[in-house]
N, C-alpha and C positions, 0 to 999 in steps of 0.2 A: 498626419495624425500619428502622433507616438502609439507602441506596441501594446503598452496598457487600455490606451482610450480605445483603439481597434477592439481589441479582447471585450473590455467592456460591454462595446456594440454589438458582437456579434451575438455574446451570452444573450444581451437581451432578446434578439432576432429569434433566437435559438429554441429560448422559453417560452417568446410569444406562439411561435412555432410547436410544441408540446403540447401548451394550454390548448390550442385552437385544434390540435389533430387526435389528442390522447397518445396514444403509443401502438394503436390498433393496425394503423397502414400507415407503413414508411412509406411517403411520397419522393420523388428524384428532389424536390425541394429543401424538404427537410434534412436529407441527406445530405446535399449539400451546404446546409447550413454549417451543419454540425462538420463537419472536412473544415469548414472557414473558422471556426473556431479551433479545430484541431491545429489548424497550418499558424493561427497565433499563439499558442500554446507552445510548438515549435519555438518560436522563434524568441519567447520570451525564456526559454529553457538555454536558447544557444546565449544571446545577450548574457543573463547572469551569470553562465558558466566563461563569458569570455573578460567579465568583469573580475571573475576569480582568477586568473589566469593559470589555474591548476599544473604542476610541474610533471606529474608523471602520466604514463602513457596504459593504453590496452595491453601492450604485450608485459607490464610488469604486474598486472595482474595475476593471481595464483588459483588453479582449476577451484579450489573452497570458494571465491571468489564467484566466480562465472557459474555456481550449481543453480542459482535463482531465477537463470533462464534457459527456459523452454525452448525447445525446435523441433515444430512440424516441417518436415521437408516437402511433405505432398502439397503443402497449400504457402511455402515459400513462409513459415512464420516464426517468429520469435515471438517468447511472452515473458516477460520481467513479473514475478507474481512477488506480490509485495501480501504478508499477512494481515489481517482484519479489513484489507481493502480487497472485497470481491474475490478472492483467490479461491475461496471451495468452488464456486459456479464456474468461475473461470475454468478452473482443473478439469472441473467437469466435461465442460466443452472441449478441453483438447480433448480429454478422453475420445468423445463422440469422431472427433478431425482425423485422431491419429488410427482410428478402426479399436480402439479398446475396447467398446462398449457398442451393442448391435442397433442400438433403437436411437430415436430420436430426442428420446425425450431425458435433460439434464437429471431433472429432481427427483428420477429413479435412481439415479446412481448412489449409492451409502456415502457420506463424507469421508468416511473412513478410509474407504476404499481409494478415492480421488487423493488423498493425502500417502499414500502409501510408497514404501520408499523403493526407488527404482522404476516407479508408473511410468516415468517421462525419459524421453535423448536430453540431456540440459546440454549448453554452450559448453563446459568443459569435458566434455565425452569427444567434441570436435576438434580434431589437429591442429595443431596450430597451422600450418601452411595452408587450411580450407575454412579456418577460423575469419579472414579477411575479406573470401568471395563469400563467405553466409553471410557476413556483415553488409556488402555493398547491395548481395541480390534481394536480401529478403527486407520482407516487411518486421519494424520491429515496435512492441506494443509494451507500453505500462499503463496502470491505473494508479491514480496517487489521491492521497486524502489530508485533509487538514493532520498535520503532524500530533497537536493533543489531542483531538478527537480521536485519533487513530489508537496514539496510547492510553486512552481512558476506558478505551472497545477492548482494549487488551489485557487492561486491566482486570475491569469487570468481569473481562470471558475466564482469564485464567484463574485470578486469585480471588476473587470474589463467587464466582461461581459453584455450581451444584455437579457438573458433567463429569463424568470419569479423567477427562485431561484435563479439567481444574483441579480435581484430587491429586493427579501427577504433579502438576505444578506446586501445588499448595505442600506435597511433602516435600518434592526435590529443593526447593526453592523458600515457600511461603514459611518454610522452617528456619531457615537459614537469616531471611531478611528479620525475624522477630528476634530472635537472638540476638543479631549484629545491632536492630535499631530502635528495640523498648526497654523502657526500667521495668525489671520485674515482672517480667509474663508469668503467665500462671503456667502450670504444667501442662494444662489443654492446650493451650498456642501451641507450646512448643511442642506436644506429642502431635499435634493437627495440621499447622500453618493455614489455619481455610479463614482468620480474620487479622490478615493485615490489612494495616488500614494506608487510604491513598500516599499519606504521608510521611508511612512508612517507605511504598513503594517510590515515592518520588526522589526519598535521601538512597537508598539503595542506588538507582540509577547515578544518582551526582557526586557520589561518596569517594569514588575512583580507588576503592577497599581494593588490596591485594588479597584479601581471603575469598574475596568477590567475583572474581576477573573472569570466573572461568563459569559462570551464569547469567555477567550483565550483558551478553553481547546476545541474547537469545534475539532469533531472528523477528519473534512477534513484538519486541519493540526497539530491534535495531533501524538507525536511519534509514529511510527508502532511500536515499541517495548513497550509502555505503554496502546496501542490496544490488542496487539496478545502475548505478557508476552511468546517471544521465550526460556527466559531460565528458566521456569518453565513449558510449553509444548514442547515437542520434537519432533517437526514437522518435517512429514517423508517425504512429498512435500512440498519442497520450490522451488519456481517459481521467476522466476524475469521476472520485467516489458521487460527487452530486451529482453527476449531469452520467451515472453508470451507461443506464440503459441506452440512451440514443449512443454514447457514445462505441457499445459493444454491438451495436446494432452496424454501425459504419465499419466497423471490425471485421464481421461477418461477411458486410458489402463487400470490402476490401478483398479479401480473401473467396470470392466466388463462393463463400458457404453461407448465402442467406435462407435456406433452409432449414439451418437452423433456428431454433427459438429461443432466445435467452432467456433464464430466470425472471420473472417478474419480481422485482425489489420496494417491497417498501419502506421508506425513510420515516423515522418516525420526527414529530414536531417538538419531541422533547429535548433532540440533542443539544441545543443552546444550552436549555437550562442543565443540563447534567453536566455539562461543561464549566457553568456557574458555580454550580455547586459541591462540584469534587474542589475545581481550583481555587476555591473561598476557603480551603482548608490549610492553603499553602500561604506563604507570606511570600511579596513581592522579591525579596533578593532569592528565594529558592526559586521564584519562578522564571529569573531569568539564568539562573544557572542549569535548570532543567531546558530553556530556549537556547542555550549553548550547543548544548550537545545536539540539537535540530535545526540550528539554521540556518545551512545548507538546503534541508528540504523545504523550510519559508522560503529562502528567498529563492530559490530554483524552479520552484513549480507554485509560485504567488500566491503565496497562506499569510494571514498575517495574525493578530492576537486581539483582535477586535470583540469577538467575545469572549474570550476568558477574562482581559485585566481593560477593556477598552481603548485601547490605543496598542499599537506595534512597539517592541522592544527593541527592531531592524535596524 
């Protein structure tokens, strides 16, 4: 059985497994369910990246490069934190791993505070001559999500949004993208940036502006494959945003800290349709110019376009 039909199989295994236990006790069962799908997940990661046959290497990597990942040394871990997928809960929890925070419990911690610059060791704080042994000893973890869902979360949160770091966005930024890409804004846009619209923000990313350069690479909707470099780390936990919790649950296993309790997350049933209906605002040749710049992380970690335009672009 090919690596997709396995994958397949197991998810379903996995979800039957969910439905039937809740999330209340992790059984040795379930646990392993969820490792059987992780170890095809691997293996679909290595396949595509050996299909790309990528020309450079880890050590040509540059430390800006390697700041995205995390290392707990006490419990042997790497964490690739990718933004709008899990990364405040996640932070969180290192927080608790690495002794930052005394208690148990994540969702006492301020996001603020988990986001804060200098909280963490990342991979480029490590020499490079001890760079090779953290790589082979340790455990190393990403969570990845449907590529446009990810940037439509990103969206919404920065430039659509009400929160003090939509404000930041909306003047650093939301200013900038109105300018560069409407006829005639009013002087509210542009003294505000808090209503660009998706179709704004979709030409911004595809425009390849030299007056641009130095805002579109922002980490909240840069590719997770040019954050977390899957096919030059061989991440042993790969998590995806739908299957979060079991999968941070084997995480914890992994790492002798199941004592800990993850975030309970819930996924709302609206995501398709908001999917639908931002990307019904694009026309088909933008949408695969925007699938350009992402499809690396489709085909690398098996996302495909089935609900935004109904069929894959691949």
């Amino acid at each position: 059985m090919r690596a997709t039909g396995r994958l397949f199989l197991v998810f379903v295994l996995v979800l039957f497994c969910v439905i039937c236990h809740g999330n209340e006790l992790v059984s040795e069962h379930s646990l392993e369910l969820t490792q059987s799908l992780n170890l095809a997940r691997q293996e679909l990661i290595q396949e595509s990246c050996n299909r790309l046959n990528l020309r450079w290497t880890l050590d040509e990597l540059t430390e800006t490069q390697l700041q995205h990942i995390l290392v707990d040394d006490d419990h042997k871990l790497l964490y690739c934190y990718v933004p709008k997928v899990a990364c405040t809960n996640w932070k969180r929890i290192f927080m608790i791993l690495t002794g930052k925070w005394s208690n148990m419990d994540a969702l006492s911690i301020p996001a603020d505070l988990a986001h804060s610059p200098g909280m963490f060791k990342t991979l480029a704080m490590v020499p490079t001559e001890q760079r090779d042994i953290i790589l082979d000893n340790y455990h190393k973890m990403i969570i990845v999500r449907n590529p446009f869902e990810r940037l439509l979360s990103a969206y919404r949160n920065k430039l659509e949004g009400t929160y003090q770091s939509a404000k930041y966005f909306q003047d650093r930024i939301g200013k900038r993208i109105i300018k560069a890409f409407r006829s005639n804004p009013s002087n509210e846009s542009l003294e505000y940036g808090n209503d660009v619209t998706f179709k704004e923000f979709v030409l911004f990313l595809t425009s390849k502006s030299k007056e641009l350069e130095d805002i579109v690479n922002n980490e909240h909707w840069q590719p997770m494959t040019s954050l977390c470099h899957p096919c030059l780390i061989k991440y042993t936990l790969v998590g995806k945003y739908e299957t979060l919790v079991d999968d941070s649950l084997l995480a914890l296993h992994t790492i002798n800290a199941s004592h800990i309790q993850f975030p309970h997350v819930s996924h709302t049933s609206e995501t398709a349709n908001k999917l639908h209906n931002y990307f019904s605002q694009l026309d088909l040749p933008l949408i695969r110019k925007l699938y350009k710049l992402y499809k690396y992380d489709f085909s690398i970690f098996n996302y495909n376009l089935d609900e935004v335009v109904g069929f894959d672009l691949g």
